[in-house]
ROTORDO-220332 format. One record per residue: residue number from 1; residue in three letters; x, y, z negated of N, C-alpha, C in turn. Coordinates in nm, 4 decimals. Each point is the difference from the previous one (the first is absolute). Layout:
BEGIN
fifi=NUM, rovex=ALA, n.X=X, n.Y=Y, n.Z=Z, ca.X=X, ca.Y=Y, ca.Z=Z, c.X=X, c.Y=Y, c.Z=Z
...
This chain:
BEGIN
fifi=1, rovex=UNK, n.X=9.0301, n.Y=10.3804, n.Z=-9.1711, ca.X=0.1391, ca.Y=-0.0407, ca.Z=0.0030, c.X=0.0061, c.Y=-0.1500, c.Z=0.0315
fifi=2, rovex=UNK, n.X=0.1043, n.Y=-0.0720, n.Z=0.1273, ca.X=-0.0053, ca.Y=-0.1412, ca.Z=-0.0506, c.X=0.1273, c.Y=-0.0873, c.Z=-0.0531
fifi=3, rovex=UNK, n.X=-0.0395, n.Y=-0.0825, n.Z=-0.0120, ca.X=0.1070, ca.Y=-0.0667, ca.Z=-0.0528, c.X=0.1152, c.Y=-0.0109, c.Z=0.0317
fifi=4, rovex=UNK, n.X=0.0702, n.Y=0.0630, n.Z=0.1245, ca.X=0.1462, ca.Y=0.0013, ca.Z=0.0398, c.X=-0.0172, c.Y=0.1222, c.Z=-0.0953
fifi=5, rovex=UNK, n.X=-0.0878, n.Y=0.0870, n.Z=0.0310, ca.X=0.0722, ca.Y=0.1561, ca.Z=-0.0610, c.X=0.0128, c.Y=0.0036, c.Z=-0.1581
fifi=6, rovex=UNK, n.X=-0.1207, n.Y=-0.0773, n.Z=-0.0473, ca.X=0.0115, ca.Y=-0.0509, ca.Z=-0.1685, c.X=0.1950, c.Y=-0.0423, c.Z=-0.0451
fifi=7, rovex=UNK, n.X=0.0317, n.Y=-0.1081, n.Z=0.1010, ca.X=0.1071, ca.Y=-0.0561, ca.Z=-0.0620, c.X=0.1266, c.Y=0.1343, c.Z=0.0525
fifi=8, rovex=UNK, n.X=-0.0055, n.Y=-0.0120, n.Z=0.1169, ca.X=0.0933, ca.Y=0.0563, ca.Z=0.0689, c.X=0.0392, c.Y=0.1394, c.Z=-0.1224
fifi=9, rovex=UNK, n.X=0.1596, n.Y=0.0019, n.Z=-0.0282, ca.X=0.0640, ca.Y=0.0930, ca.Z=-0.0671, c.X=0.1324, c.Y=-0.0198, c.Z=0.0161
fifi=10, rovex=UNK, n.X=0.0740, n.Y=0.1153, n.Z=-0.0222, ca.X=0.1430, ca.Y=0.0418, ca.Z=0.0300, c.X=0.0833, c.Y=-0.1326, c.Z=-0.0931
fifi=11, rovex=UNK, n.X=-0.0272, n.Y=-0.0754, n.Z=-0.0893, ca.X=0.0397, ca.Y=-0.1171, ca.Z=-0.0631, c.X=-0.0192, c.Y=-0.1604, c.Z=0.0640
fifi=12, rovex=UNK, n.X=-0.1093, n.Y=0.0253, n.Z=0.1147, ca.X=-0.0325, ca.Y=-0.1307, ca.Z=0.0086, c.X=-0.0259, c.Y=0.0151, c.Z=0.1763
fifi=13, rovex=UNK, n.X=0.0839, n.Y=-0.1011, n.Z=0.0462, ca.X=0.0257, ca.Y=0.0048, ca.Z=0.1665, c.X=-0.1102, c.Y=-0.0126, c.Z=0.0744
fifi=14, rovex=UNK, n.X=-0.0261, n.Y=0.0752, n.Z=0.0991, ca.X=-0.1701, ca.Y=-0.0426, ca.Z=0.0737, c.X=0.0276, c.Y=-0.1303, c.Z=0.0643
fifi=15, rovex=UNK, n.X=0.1094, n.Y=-0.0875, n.Z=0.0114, ca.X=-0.0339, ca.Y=-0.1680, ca.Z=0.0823, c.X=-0.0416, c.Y=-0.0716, c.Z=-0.1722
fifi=16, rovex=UNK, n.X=0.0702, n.Y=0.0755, n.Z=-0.1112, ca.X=-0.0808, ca.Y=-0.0771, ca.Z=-0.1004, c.X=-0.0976, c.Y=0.0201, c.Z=-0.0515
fifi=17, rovex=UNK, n.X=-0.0814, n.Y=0.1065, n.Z=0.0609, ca.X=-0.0959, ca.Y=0.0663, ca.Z=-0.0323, c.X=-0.1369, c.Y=-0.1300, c.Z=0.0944
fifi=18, rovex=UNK, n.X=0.0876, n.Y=0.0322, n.Z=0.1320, ca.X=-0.1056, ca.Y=-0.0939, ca.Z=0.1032, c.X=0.0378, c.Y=-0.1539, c.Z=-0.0398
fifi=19, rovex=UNK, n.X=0.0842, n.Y=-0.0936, n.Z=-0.0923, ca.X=-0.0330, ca.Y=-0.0972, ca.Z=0.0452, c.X=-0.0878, c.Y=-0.0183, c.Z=-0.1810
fifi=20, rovex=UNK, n.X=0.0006, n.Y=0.0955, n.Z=-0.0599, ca.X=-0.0719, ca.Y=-0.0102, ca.Z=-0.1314, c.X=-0.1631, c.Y=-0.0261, c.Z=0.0389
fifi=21, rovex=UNK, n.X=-0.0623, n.Y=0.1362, n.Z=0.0988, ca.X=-0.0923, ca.Y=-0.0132, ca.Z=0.0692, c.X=-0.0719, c.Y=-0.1129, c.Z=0.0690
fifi=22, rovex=UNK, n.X=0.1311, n.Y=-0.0284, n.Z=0.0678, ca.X=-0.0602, ca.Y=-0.1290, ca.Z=0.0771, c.X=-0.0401, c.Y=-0.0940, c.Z=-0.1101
fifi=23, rovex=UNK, n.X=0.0684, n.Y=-0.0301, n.Z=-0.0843, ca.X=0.0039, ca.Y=-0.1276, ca.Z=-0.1069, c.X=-0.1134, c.Y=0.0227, c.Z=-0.0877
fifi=24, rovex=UNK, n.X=-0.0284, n.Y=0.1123, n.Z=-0.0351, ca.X=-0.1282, ca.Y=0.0153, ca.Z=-0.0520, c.X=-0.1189, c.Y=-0.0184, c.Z=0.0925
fifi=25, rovex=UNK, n.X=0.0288, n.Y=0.0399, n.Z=0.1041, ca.X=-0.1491, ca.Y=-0.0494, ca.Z=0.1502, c.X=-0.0311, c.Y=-0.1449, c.Z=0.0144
fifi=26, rovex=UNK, n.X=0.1188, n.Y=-0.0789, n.Z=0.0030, ca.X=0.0030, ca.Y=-0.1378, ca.Z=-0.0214, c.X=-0.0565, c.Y=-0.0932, c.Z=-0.1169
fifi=27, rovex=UNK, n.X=0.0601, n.Y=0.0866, n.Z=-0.0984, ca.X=-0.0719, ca.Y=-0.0279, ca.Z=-0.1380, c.X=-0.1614, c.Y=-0.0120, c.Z=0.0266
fifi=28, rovex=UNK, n.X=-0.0440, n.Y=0.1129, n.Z=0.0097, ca.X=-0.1661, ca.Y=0.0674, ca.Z=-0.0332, c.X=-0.0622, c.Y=-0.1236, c.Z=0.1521
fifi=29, rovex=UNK, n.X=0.1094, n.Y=-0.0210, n.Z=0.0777, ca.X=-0.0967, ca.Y=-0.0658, ca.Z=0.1333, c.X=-0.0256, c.Y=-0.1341, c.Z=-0.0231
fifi=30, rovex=UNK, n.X=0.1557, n.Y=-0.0881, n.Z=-0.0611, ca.X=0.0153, ca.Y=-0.1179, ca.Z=-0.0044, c.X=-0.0835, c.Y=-0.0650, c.Z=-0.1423
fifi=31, rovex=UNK, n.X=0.0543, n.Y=0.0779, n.Z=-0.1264, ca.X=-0.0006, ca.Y=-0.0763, ca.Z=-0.0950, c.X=-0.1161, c.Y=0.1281, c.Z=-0.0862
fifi=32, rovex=UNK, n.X=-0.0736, n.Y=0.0392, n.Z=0.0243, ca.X=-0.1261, ca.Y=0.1294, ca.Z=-0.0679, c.X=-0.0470, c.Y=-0.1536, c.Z=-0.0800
fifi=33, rovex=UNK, n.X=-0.0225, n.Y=-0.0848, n.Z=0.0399, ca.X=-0.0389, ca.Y=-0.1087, ca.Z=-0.1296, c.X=0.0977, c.Y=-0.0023, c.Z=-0.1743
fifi=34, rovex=UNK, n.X=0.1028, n.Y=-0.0093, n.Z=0.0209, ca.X=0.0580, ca.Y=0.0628, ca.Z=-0.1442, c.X=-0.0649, c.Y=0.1363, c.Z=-0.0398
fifi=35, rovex=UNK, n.X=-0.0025, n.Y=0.0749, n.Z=0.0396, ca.X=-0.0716, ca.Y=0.1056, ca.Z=-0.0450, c.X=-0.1260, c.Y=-0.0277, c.Z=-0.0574
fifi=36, rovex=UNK, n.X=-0.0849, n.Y=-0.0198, n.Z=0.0873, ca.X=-0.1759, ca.Y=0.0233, ca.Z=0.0314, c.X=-0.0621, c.Y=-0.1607, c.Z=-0.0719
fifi=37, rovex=UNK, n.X=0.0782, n.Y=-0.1299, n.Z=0.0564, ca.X=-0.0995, ca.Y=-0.0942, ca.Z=-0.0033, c.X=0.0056, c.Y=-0.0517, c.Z=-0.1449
fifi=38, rovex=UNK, n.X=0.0988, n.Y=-0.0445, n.Z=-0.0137, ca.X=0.0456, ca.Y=-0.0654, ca.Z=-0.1408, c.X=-0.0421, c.Y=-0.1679, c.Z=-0.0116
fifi=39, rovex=UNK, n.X=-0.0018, n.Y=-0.0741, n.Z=-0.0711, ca.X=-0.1238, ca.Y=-0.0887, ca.Z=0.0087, c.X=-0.1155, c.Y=-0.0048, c.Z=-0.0490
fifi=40, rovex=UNK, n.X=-0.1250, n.Y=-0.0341, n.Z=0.1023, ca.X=-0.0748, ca.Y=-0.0223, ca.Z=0.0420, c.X=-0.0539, c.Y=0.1103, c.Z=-0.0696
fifi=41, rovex=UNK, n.X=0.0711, n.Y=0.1190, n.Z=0.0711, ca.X=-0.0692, ca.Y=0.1403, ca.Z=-0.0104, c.X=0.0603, c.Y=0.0901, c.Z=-0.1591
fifi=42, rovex=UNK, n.X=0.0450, n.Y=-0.1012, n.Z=-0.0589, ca.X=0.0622, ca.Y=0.0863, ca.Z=-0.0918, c.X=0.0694, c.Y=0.0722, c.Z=-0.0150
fifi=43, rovex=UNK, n.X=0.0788, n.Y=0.0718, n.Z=0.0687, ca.X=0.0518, ca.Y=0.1579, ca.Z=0.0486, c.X=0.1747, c.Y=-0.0155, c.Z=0.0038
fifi=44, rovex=UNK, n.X=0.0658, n.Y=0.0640, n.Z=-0.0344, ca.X=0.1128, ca.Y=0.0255, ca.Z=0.0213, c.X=0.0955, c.Y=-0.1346, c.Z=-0.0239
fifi=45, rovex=UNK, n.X=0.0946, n.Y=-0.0460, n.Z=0.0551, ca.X=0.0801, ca.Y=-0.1256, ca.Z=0.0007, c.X=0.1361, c.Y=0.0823, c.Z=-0.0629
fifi=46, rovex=UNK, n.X=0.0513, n.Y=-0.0618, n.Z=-0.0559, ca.X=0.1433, ca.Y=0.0110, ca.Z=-0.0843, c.X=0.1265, c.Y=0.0864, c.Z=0.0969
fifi=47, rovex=UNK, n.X=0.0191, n.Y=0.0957, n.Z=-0.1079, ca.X=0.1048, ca.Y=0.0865, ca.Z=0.0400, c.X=0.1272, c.Y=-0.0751, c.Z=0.0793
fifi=48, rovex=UNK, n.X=0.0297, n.Y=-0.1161, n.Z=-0.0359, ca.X=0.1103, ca.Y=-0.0738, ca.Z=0.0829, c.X=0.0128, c.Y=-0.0209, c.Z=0.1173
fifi=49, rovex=UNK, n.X=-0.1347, n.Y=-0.0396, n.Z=0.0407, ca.X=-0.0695, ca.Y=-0.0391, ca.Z=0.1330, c.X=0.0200, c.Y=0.1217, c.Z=0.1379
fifi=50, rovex=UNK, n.X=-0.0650, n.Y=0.0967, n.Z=-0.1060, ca.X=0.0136, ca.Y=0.1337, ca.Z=0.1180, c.X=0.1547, c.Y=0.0637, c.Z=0.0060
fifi=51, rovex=UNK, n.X=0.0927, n.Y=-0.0343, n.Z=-0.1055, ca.X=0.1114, ca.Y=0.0291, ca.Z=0.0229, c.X=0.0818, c.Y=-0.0502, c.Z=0.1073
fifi=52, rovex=UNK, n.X=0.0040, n.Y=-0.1692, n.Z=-0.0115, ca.X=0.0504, ca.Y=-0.0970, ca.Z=0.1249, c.X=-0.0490, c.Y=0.0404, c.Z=0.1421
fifi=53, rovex=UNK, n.X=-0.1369, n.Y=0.0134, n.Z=-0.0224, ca.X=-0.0675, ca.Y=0.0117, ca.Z=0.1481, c.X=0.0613, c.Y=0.1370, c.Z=0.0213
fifi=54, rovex=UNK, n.X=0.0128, n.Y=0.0829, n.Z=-0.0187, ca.X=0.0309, ca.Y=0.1675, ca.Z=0.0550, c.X=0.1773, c.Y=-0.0244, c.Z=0.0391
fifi=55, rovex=UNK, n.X=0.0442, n.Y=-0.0438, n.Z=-0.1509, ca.X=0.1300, ca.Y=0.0021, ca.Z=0.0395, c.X=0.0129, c.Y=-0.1139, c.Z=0.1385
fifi=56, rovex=UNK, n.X=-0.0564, n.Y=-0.0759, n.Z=0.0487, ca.X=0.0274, ca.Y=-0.0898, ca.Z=0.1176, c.X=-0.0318, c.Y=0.0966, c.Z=0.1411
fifi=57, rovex=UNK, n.X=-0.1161, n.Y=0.0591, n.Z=-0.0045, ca.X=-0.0321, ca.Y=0.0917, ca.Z=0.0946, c.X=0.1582, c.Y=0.0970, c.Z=-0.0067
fifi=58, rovex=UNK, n.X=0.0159, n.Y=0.0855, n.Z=-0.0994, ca.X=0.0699, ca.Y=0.0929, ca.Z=0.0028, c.X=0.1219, c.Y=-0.0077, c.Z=0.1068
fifi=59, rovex=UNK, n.X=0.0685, n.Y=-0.1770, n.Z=-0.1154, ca.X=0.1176, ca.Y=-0.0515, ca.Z=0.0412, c.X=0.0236, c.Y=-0.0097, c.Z=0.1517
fifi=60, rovex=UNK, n.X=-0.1535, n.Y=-0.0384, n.Z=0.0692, ca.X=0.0317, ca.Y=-0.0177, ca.Z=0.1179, c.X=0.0055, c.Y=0.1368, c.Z=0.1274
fifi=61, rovex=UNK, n.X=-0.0552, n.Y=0.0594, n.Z=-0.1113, ca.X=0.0770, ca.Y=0.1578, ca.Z=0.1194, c.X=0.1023, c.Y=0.0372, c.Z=-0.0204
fifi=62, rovex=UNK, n.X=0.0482, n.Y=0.0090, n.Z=-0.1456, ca.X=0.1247, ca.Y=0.0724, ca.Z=0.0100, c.X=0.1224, c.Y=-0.1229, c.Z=0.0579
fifi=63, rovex=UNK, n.X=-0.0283, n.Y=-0.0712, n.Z=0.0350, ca.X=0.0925, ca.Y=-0.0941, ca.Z=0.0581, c.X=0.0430, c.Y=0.0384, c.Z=0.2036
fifi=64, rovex=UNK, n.X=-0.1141, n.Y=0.0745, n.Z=0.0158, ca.X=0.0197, ca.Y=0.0994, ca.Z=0.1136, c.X=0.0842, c.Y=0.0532, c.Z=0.0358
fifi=65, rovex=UNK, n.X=0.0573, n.Y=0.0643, n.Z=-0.1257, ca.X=0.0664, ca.Y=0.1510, ca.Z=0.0160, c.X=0.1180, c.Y=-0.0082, c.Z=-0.0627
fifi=66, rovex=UNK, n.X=0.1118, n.Y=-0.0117, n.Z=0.0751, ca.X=0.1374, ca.Y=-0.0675, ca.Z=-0.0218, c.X=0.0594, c.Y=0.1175, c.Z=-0.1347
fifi=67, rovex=UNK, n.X=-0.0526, n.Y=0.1067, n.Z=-0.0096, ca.X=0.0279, ca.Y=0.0690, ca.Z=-0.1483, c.X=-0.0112, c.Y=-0.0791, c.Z=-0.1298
fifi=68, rovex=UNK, n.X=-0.1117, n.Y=-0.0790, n.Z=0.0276, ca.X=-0.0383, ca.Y=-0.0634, ca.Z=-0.1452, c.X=0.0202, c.Y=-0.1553, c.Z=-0.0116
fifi=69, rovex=UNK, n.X=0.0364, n.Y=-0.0571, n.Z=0.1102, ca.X=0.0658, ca.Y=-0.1608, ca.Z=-0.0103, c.X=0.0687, c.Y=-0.0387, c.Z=-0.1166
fifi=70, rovex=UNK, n.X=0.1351, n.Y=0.1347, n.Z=-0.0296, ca.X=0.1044, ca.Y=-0.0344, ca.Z=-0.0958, c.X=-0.1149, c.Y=-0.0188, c.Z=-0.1683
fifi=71, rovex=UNK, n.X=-0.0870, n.Y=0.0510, n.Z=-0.0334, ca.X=-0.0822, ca.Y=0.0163, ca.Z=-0.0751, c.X=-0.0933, c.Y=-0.1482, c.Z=-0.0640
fifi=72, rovex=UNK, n.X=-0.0114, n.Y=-0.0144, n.Z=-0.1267, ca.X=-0.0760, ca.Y=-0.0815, ca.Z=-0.0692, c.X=-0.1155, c.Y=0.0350, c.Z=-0.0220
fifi=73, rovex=UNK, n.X=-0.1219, n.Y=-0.0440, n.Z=0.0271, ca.X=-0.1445, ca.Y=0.0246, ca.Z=-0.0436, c.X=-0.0200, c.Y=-0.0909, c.Z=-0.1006
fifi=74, rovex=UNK, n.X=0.0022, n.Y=0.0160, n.Z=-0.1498, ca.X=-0.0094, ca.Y=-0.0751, ca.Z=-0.1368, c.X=-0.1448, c.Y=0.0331, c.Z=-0.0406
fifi=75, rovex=UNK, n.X=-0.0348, n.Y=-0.1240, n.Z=-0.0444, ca.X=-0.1046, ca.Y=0.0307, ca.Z=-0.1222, c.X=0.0538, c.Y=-0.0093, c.Z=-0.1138
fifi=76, rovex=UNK, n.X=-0.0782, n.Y=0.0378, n.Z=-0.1383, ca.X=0.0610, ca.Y=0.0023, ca.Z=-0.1434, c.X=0.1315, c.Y=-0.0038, c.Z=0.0029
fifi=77, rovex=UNK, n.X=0.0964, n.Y=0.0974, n.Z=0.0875, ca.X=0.1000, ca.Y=0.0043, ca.Z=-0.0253, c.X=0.0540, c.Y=0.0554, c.Z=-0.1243
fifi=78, rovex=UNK, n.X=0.0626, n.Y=0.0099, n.Z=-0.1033, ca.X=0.0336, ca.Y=0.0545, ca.Z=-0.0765, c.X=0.1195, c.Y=-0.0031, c.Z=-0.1368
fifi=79, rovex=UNK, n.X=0.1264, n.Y=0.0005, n.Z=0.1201, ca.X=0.1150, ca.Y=0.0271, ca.Z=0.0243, c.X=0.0728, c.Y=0.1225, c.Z=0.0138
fifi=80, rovex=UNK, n.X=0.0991, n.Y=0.0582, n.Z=-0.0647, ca.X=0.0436, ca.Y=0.1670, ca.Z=0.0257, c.X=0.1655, c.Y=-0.0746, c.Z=-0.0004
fifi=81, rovex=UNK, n.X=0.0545, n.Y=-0.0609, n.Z=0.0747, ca.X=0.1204, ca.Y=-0.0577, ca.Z=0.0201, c.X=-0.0193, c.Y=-0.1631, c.Z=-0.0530
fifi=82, rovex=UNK, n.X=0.0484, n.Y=0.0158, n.Z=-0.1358, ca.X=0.0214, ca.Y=-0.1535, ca.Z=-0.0419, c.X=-0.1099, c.Y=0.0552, c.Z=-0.1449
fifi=83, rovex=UNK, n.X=-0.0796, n.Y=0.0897, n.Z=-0.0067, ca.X=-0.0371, ca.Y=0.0682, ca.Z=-0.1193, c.X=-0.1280, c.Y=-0.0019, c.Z=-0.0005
fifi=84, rovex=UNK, n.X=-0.0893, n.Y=0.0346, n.Z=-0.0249, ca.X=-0.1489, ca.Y=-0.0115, ca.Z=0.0120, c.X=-0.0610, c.Y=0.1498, c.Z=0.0302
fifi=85, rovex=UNK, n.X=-0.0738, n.Y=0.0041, n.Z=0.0735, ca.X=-0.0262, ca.Y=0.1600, ca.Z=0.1085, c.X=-0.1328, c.Y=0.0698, c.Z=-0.1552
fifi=86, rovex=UNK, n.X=0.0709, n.Y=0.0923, n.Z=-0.0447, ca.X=-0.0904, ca.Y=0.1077, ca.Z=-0.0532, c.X=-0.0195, c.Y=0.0877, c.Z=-0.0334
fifi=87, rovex=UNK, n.X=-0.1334, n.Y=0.0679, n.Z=0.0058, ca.X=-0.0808, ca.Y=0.1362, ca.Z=0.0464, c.X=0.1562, c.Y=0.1015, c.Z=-0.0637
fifi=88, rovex=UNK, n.X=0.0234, n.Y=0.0882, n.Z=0.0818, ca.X=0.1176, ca.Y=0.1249, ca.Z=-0.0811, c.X=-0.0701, c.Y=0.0593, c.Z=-0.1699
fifi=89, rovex=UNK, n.X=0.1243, n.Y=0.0106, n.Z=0.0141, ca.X=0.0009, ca.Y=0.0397, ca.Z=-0.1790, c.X=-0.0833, c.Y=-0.0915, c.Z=-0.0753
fifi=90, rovex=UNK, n.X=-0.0579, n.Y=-0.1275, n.Z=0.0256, ca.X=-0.0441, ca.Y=-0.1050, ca.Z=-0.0932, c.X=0.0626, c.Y=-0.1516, c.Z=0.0116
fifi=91, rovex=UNK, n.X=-0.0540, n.Y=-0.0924, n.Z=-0.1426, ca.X=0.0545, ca.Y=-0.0916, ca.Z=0.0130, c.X=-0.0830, c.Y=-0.1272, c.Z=0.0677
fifi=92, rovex=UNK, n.X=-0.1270, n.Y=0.0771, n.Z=0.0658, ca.X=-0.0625, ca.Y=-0.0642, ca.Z=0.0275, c.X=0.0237, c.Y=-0.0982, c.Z=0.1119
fifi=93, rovex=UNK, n.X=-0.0274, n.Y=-0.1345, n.Z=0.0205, ca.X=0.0369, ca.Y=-0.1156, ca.Z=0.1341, c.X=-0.1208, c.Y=0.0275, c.Z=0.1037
fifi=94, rovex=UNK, n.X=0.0345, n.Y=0.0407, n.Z=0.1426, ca.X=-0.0466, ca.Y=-0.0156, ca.Z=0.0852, c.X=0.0105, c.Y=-0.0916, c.Z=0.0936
fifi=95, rovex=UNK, n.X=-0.1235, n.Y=-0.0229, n.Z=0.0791, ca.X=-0.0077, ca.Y=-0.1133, ca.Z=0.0821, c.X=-0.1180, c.Y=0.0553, c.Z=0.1455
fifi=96, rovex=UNK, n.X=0.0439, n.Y=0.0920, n.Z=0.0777, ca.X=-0.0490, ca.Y=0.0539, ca.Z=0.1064, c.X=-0.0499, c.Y=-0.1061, c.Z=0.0972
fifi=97, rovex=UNK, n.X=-0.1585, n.Y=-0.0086, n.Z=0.0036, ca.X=-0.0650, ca.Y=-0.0940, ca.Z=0.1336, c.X=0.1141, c.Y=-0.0298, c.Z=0.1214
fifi=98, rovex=UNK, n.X=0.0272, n.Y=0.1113, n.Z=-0.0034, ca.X=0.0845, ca.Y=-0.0313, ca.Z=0.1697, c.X=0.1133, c.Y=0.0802, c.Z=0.0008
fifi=99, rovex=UNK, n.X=0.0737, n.Y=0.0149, n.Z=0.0276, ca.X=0.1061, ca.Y=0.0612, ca.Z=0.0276, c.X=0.0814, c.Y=0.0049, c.Z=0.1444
fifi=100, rovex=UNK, n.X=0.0490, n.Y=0.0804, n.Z=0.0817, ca.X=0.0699, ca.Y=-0.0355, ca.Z=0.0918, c.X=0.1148, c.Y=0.0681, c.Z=-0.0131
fifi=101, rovex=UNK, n.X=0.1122, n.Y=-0.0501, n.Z=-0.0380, ca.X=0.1688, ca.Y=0.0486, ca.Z=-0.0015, c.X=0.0798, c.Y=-0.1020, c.Z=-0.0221
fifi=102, rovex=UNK, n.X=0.1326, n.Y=0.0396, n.Z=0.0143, ca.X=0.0789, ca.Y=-0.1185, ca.Z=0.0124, c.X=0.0988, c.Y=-0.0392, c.Z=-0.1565
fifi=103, rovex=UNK, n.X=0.0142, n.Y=-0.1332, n.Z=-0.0093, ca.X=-0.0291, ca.Y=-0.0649, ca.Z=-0.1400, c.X=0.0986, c.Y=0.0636, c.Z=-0.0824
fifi=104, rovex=UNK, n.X=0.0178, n.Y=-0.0033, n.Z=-0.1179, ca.X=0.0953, ca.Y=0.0094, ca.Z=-0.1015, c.X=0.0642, c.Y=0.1923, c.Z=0.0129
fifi=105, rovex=UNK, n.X=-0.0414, n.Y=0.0721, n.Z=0.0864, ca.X=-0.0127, ca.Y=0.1515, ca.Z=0.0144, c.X=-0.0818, c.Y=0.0508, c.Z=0.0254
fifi=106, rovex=UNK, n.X=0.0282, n.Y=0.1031, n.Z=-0.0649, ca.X=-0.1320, ca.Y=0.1191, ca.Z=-0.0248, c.X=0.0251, c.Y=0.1485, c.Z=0.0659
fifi=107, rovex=UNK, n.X=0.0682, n.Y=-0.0330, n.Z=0.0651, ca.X=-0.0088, ca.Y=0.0951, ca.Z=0.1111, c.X=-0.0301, c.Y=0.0423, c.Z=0.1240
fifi=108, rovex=UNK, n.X=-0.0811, n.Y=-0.1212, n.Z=0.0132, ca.X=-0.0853, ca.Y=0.0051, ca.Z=0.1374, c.X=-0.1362, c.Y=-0.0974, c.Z=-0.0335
fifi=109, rovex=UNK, n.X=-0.0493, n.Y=0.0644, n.Z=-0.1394, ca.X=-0.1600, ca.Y=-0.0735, ca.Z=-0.0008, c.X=-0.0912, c.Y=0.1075, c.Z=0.1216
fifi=110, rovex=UNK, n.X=-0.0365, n.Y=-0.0631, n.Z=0.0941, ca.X=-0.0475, ca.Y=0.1011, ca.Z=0.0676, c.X=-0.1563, c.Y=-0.0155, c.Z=-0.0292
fifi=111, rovex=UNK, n.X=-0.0719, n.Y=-0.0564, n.Z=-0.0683, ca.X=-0.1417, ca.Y=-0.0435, ca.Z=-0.0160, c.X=-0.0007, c.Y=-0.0789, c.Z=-0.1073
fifi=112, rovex=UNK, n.X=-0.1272, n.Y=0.0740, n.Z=-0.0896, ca.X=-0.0883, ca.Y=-0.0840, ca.Z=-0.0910, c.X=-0.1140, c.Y=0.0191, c.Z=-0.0141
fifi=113, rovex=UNK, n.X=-0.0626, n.Y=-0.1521, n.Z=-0.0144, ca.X=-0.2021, ca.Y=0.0243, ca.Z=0.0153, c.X=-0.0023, c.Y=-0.0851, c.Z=-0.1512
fifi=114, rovex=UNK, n.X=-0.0946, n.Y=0.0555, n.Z=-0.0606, ca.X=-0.1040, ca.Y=-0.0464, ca.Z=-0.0962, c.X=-0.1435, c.Y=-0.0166, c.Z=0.0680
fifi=115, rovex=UNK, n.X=-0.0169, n.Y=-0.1404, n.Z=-0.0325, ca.X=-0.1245, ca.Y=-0.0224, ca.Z=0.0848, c.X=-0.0953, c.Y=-0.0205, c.Z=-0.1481
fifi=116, rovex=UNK, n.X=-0.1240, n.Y=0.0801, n.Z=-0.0009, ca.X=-0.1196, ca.Y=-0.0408, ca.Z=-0.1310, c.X=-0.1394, c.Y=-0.0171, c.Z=0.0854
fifi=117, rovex=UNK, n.X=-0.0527, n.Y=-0.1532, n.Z=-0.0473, ca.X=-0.1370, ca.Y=-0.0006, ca.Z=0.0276, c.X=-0.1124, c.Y=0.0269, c.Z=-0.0673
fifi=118, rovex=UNK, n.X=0.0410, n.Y=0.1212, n.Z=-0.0855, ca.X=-0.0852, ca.Y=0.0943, ca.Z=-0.0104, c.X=0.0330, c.Y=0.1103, c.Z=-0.1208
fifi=119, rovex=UNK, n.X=-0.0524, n.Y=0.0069, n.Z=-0.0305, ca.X=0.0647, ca.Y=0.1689, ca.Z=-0.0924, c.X=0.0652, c.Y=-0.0194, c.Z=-0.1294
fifi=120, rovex=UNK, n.X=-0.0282, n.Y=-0.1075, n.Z=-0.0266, ca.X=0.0742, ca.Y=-0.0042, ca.Z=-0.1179, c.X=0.1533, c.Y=-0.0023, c.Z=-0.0469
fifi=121, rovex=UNK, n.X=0.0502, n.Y=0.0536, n.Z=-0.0877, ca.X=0.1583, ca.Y=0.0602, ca.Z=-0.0384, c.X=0.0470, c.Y=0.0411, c.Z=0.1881
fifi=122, rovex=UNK, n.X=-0.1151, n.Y=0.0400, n.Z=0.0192, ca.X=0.1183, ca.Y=0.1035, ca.Z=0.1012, c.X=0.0429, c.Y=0.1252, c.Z=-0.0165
fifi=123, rovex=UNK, n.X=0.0264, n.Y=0.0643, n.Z=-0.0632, ca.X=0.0830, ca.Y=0.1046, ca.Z=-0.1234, c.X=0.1446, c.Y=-0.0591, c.Z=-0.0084
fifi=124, rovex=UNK, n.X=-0.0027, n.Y=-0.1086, n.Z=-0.0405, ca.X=0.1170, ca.Y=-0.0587, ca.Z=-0.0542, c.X=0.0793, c.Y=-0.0407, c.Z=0.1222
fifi=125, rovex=UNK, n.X=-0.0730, n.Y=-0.0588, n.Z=0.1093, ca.X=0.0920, ca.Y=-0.0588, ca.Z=0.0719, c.X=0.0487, c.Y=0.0915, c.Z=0.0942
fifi=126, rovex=UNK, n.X=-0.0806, n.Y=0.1515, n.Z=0.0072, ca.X=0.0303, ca.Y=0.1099, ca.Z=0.0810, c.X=0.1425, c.Y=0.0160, c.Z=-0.0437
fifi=127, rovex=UNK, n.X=0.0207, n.Y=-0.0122, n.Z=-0.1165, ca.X=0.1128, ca.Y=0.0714, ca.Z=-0.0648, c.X=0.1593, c.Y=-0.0481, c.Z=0.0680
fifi=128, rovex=UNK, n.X=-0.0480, n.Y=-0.1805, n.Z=0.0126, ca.X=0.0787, ca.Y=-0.0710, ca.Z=0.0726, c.X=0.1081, c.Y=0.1182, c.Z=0.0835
């Protein structure tokens, strides 16, 4: 299976499917040092880092495609109007890596990524 067909679903548009793709190709081509290098070999670089860098790749495709112009690409957004965005049926505060929808409504979040550099509480943030 590849990765268009992974994302691609009746919820999620195939131009946002392809510029997710692309932004991840860019990622792994440009910046595989957050991942892999760390300093001076010490392994994974800070979850923040790979958030900015992806969301910059991302930003710059969906800026392509006159569907998604009207649209905000946020980090730690976590806002549900003037209220604080959290998980249904809890009182819990969320703060989603990235988000792309437009501000202060919740009716056109069309995308959210949780980005983890590496396994830990990813249970929890699935839940996101």
């Amino acid at each position: 299976m590849t990765g268009q067909e992974l994302l691609t679903t009746d919820l999620m548009p195939e131009k946002l499917c392809l510029c997710i793709l692309s932004a991840v190709r860019a990622f792994y081509t440009i910046d595989n040092e957050l991942l892999y290098g760390g300093i001076e070999g010490s392994g994974i670089l800070g979850e923040w880092s790979m958030v900015f860098r992806f969301g910059c790749y991302l930003q710059s495709k969906l800026t392509k495609f006159p569907e998604y112009r009207s649209y905000f690409l946020d980090s730690e957004y976590n806002r549900h109007g003037y209220d604080f965005k959290r998980l249904p049926g809890s009182e819990k505060k969320v703060r989603p890596d990235l988000c792309l929808h437009e501000r202060r409504n919740d009716t056109h979040n069309l995308l959210v990524i949780e980005f983890k550099k590496d396994e830990q509480n990813g249970d929890e943030d699935r839940k996101k």
